[in-house]
Each structure stands twice: as structure tokens, then as C-alpha cells.
C-alpha positions as CSV (number, residue, x, y, z in Angstrom):
1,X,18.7,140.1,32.2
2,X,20.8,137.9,34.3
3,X,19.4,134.9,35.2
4,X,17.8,134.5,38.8
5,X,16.7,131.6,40.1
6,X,14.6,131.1,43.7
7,X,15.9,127.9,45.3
8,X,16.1,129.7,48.9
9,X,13.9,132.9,50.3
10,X,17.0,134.0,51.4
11,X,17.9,134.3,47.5
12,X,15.6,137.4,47.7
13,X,16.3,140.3,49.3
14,X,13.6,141.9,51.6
15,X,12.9,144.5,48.8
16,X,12.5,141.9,45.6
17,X,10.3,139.8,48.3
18,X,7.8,143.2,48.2
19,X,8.3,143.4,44.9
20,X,6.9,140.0,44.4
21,X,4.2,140.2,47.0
22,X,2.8,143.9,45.1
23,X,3.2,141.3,41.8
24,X,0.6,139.2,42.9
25,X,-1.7,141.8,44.4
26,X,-2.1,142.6,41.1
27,X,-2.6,139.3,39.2
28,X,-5.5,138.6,42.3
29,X,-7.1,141.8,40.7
30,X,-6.5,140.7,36.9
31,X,-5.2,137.2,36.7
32,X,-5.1,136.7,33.1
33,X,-3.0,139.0,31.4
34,X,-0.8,137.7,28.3
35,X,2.5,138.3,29.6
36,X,4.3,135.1,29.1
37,X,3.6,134.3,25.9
38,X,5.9,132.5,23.7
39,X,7.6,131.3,27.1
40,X,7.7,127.3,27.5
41,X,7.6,126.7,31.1
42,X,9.2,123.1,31.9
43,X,7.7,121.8,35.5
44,X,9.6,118.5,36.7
45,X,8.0,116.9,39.8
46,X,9.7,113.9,40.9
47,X,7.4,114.2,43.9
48,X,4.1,113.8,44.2
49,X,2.1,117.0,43.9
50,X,-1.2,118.5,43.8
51,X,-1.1,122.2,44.9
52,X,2.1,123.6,44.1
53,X,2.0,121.8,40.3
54,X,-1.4,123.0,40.1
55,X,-0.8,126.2,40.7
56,X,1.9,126.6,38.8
57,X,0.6,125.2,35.4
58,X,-2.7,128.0,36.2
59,X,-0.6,131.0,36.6
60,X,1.4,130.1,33.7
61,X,-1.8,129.4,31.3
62,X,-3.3,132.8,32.4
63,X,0.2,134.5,31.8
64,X,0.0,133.0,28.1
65,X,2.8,130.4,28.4
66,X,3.4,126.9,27.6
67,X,3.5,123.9,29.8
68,X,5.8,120.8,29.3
69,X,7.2,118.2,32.0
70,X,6.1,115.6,34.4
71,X,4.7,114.9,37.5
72,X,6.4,111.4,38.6
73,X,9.6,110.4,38.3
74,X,8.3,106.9,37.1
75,X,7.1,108.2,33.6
76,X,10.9,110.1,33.4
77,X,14.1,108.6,32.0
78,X,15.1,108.5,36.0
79,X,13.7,105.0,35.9
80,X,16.2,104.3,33.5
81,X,18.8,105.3,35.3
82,X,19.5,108.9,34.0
83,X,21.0,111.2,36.7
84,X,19.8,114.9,37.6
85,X,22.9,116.6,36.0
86,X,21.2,114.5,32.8
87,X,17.7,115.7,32.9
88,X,18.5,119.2,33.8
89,X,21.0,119.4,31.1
90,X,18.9,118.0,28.5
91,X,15.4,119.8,29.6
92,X,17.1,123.4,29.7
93,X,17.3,123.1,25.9
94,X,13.4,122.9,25.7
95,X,12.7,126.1,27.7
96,X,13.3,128.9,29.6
97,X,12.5,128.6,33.0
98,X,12.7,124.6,35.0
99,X,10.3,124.5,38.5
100,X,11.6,121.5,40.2
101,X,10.1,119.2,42.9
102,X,12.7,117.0,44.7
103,X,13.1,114.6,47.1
104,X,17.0,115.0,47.8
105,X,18.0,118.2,49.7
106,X,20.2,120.5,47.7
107,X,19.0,118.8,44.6
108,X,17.4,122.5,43.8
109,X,20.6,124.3,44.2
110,X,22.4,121.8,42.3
111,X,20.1,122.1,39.2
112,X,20.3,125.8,39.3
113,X,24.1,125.4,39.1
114,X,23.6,123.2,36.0
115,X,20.8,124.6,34.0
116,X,21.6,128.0,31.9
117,X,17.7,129.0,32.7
118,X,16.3,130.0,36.1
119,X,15.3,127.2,38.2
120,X,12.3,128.0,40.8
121,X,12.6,125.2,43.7
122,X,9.2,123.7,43.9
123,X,10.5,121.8,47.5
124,X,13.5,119.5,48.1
125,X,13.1,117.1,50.4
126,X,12.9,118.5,53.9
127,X,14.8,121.6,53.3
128,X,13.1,124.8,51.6
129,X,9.9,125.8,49.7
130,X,10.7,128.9,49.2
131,X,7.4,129.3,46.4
132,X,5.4,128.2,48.9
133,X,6.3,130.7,51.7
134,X,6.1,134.0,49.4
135,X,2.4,132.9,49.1
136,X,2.2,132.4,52.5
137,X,3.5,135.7,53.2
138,X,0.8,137.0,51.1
139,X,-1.8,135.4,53.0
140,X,-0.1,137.1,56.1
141,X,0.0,140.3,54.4
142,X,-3.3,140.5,53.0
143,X,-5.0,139.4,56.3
144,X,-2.7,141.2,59.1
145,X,-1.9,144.1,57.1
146,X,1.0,143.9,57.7
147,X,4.2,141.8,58.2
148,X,6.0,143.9,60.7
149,X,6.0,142.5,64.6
150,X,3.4,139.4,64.2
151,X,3.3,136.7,66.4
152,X,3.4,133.3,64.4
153,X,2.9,130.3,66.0
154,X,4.4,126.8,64.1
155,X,2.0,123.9,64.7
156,X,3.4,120.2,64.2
157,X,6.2,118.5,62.2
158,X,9.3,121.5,62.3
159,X,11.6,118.9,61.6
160,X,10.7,118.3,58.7
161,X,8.4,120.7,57.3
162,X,10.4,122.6,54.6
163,X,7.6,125.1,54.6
164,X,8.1,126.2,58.5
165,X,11.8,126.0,58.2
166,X,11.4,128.9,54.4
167,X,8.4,130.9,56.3
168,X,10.8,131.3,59.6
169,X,13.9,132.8,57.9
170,X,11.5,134.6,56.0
171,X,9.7,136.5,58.7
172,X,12.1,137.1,60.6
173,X,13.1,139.9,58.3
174,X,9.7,141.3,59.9
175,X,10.7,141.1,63.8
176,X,8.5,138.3,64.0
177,X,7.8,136.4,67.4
178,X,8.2,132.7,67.0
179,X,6.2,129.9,69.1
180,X,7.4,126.3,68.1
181,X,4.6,123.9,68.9
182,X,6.0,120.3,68.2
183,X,6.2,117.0,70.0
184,X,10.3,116.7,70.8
185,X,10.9,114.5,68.3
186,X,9.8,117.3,65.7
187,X,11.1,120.0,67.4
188,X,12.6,122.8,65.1
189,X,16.2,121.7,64.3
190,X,18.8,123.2,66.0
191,X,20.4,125.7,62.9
192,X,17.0,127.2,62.4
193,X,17.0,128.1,66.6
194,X,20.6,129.2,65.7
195,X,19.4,131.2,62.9
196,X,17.0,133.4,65.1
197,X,19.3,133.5,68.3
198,X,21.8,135.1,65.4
199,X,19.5,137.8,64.8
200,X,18.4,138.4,68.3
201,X,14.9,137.5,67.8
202,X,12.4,135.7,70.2
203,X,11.2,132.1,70.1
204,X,9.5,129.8,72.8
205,X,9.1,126.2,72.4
206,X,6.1,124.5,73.5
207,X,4.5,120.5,73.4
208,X,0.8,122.0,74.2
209,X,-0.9,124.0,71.3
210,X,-3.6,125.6,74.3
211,X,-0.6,127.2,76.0
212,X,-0.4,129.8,72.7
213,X,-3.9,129.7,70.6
214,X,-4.9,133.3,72.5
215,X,-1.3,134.8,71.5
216,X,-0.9,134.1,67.8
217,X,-1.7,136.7,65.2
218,X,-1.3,133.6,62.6
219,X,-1.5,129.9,63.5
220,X,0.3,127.6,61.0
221,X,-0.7,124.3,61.1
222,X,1.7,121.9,59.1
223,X,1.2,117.6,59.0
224,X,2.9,114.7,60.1
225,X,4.7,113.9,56.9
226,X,4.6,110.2,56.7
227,X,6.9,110.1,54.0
228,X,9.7,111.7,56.0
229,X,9.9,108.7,57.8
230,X,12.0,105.4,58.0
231,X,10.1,103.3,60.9
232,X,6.7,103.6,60.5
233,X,5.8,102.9,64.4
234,X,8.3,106.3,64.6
235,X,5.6,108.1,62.4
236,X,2.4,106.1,64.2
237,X,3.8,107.8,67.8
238,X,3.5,111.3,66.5
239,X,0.9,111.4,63.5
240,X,-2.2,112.9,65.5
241,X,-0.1,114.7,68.5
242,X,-2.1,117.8,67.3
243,X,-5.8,117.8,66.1
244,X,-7.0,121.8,66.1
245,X,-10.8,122.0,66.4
246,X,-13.3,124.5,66.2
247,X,-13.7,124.4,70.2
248,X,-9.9,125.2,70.6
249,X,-10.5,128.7,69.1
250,X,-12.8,130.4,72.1
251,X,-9.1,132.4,73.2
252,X,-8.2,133.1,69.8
253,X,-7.4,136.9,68.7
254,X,-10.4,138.3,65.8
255,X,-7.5,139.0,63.5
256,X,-5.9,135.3,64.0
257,X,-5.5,133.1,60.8
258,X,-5.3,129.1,60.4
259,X,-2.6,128.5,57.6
260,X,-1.9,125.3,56.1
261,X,0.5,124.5,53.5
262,X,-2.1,121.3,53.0
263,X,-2.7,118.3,52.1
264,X,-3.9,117.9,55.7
265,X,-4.9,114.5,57.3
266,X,-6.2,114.9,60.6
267,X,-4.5,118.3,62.2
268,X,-7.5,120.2,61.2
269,X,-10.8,119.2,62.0
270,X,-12.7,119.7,59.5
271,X,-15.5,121.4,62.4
272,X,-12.7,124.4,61.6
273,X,-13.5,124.9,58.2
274,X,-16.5,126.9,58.8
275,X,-14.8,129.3,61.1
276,X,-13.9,132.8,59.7
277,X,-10.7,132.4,60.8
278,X,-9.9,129.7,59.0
279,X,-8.0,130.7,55.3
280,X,-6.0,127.8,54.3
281,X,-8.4,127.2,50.9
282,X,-7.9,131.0,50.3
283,X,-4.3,130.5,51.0
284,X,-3.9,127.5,48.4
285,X,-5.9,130.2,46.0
286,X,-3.3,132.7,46.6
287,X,-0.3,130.2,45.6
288,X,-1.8,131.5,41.9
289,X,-1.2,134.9,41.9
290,X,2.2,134.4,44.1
291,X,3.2,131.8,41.6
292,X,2.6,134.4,39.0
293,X,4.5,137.3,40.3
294,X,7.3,134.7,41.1
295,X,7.6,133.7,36.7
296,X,7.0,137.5,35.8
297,X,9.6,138.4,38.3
298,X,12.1,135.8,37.2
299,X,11.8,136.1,33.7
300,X,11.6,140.0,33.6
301,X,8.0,140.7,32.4
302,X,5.6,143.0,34.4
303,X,2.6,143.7,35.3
């Protein structure tokens, strides 16, 4: 098989993305099943991580595999001074398959250009996530029904938030309508809005989260990432501009969702948790299953 690697959603087409998404309905229904073994799966986070590594080194031990990497780039030969081209070149040899957390955009693509085994992009810097969006669009899925002709509305930092900027391209394979909730500041950048006015879909942009609570099939709340920022009064001017609570949700549709990529600091109350419409802790669980489908998928084993 010829290798793949996921560094971008749009490296998938609409079908594979299916494909992917019917992957994981299964693994939610049998999680361990021995399909990886003898596979050594390298994960190299030179971000900090809790979810997506997580998750990762689960659905590989219930698929059979093996785990080797790190998770900072302080206990890596980085602090030594070794470049990416390096690492990549030298880990590839000790596996066959690298997930890669990143601060530097295009770091990802730029591995996945190096390595001779698929790469999966675990994030890079502010640009795509594209692991984290298929398991989002199996938390759509699985509570919509569907994918086709939502309405999704993006809650926070879109300027930054790789996650919005993967889970936008990717629905709008789905004639998804968009509603960009953000102070101007963190507005969704300008080749995203490109992106959708390209394929002639809708999108409003809006400062007040109450003006679109009652018309959002799925709410996707994402933080203030402080880490994005260079002047911390910058990231003090922004960092609670949205705060969803429990009494916010009175308008809300029966069906709606609350997604959240998480960790979350203070745009969720936690007076939300308790709410059936919250799913953000089921969401994180389904990043297992997703993150299964994703390695079996890859690396041409099935379930």
C-alpha cells in the first residue's frame, strides 16, 4: 500500500472521511481488537498534550501496537540543537507510522515530506488538527444523525483555533451553515471566509453568542489560547469575552450539542456540565475510536 499520511482533512476525500467515521463506529462497539500488532507507533509531541496523546497511545494499546516517543521537546535531542529534518529522519527508522504535535505551522507537511512512513498531524501551531476534527465529525454524526445541512455555530478564538479552522473546511463538504461568534480581534481569518465564499456557502459573523444559541444544531465552543499570544495584556482583553452557562441554553434546539475540543478554562461554566446537551467529555471519549479508525485506515488493517 502506498503510504498516506493525514496532515490536512482536505487530504481525505469525502468518501475515505466515511470510511473512517464507519471505522470508529465499530471500535465504539468493540474497542479492543488485535489489529495492530507488531506495529511500533512513534508519537512525538513537542507540545504539550493531554487528550490527543492520550488518546492516541489507548487506541493504539487496544489495537495491539507499540508505543515509543515523547511528550516535550525538553527531554528530545531538540534541546540540543537537532533540527526536525533530524528527528523525523532518524525516528522513521524505529517505526511505521510518526503522530506529530508541533508548534511551527507546516512543520506536519514538512515531516510527511521527509519521513518514508505516514505521518498523522497531531496539530501544528495554529493551522490544522485534522485528527481532532474527524472525531468531531463523529460526535456530529452520532448525535445529529446526520452531517448533511447543520447549522454550526464557532464560539471564541477562530483565529487561532486550528480545530475551528480543520472542522470548517471539513463541513462544508456537508452544506453546512456557518455562524462565527468571536471578538474582532479573533475573528475567522480572511482565507477561511475565502474558502466558503469559493464554494458558495453561508456564513454570518457575530460578537454576541445570544444572537445564535436558538439557531445552532451544534455549538462549538473553543478557548482563548494563551499561548497564541505575544503581549499578554493582548490575551487579558479577550480571555473571558465568552462564558456559556447553563442559563444561556433556555432558546436552545433539543437536538443542539456543546462541543469542545478542551482543555477549557472558563468558556464553559461548569453549571453546563449537567445539562443533556452538553457532550464535550463524550466527545474527548470518541477521539479513541476516531483515533483508531484513523491508524487502521492509514496503515491498511480493518475492522
Amino acid at each position: 500500500m502506498k503510504k498516506r499520511s493525514l496532515v490536512s482533512i482536505d487530504d481525505l476525500s469525502t468518501d475515505e472521511i466515511i470510511k473512517i467515521l464507519d471505522m470508529a463506529k465499530k471500535f465504539e462497539k468493540e474497542p479492543t481488537q488485535n489489529l495492530l500488532n507488531g506495529k511500533v507507533v512513534s508519537t512525538l509531541f513537542f507540545e504539550p498534550s493531554t487528550r490527543t496523546r492520550l488518546s492516541f497511545e489507548s487506541a493504539v494499546s487496544r489495537l495491539g501496537g507499540k508505543i515509543i516517543g515523547f511528550t516535550d521537546a525538553s527531554s528530545s535531542s531538540v534541546t540540543k540543537g537537532e533540527t526536525l529534518n533530524d528527528t523525523i529522519r532518524t525516528v522513521n527508522s524505529y517505526c511505521d507510522i510518526i503522530v506529530m504535535r508541533h508548534p511551527i505551522e507546516g512543520s506536519a507537511r514538512y515531516a510527511s515530506e521527509v519521513a518514508d512512513v505516514p505521518v498523522i498531524n497531531a496539530g501544528d501551531g495554529a493551522n490544522q488538527h485534522p485528527t481532532q476534527t474527524l472525531l468531531d465529525l463523529y460526535s456530529i454524526r452520532k448525535t445529529q444523525g446526520t452531517l448533511d445541512n447543520l447549522s454550526v455555530a464557532m464560539v471564541g478564538d477562530l483565529k487561532y483555533g486550528r480545530t475551528v479552522h480543520s472542522l470548517m473546511m471539513a463541513m462544508a463538504r456537508w452544506n453546512t451553515t456557518f455562524h462565527f461568534i468571536s471578538p474582532e480581534e479573533l475573528g475567522m481569518p480572511p482565507e477561511y471566509k475565502l474558502y466558503l465564499d469559493n464554494l458558495d456557502l453561508t456564513y454570518y459573523e457575530h460578537t454576541d453568542l445570544n444572537e445564535v444559541s436558538g439557531k445552532a444544531d451544534i455549538i462549538y465552543m473553543t478557548r482563548v489560547q494563551k499561548e497564541r499570544f505575544s503581549d499578554p495584556m493582548e490575551y487579558e482583553k479577550v480571555k473571558n469575552a465568552y462564558v456559556l452557562r447553563r442559563s444561556m441554553l433556555g432558546s436552545c434546539r433539543e437536538n443542539m450539542r456543546i462541543l469542545h475540543p478542551l482543555p477549557r478554562v472558563n468558556e464553559i461554566h461548569y453549571d453546563v456540565d449537567s445539562d443533556p446537551r452538553a457532550y464535550y467529555f463524550e466527545q474527548a471519549l470518541n477521539g479513541v475510536y476516531t483515533r483508531q479508525g484513523i491508524l487502521c485506515f492509514l496503515l491498511g488493517a480493518s475492522n
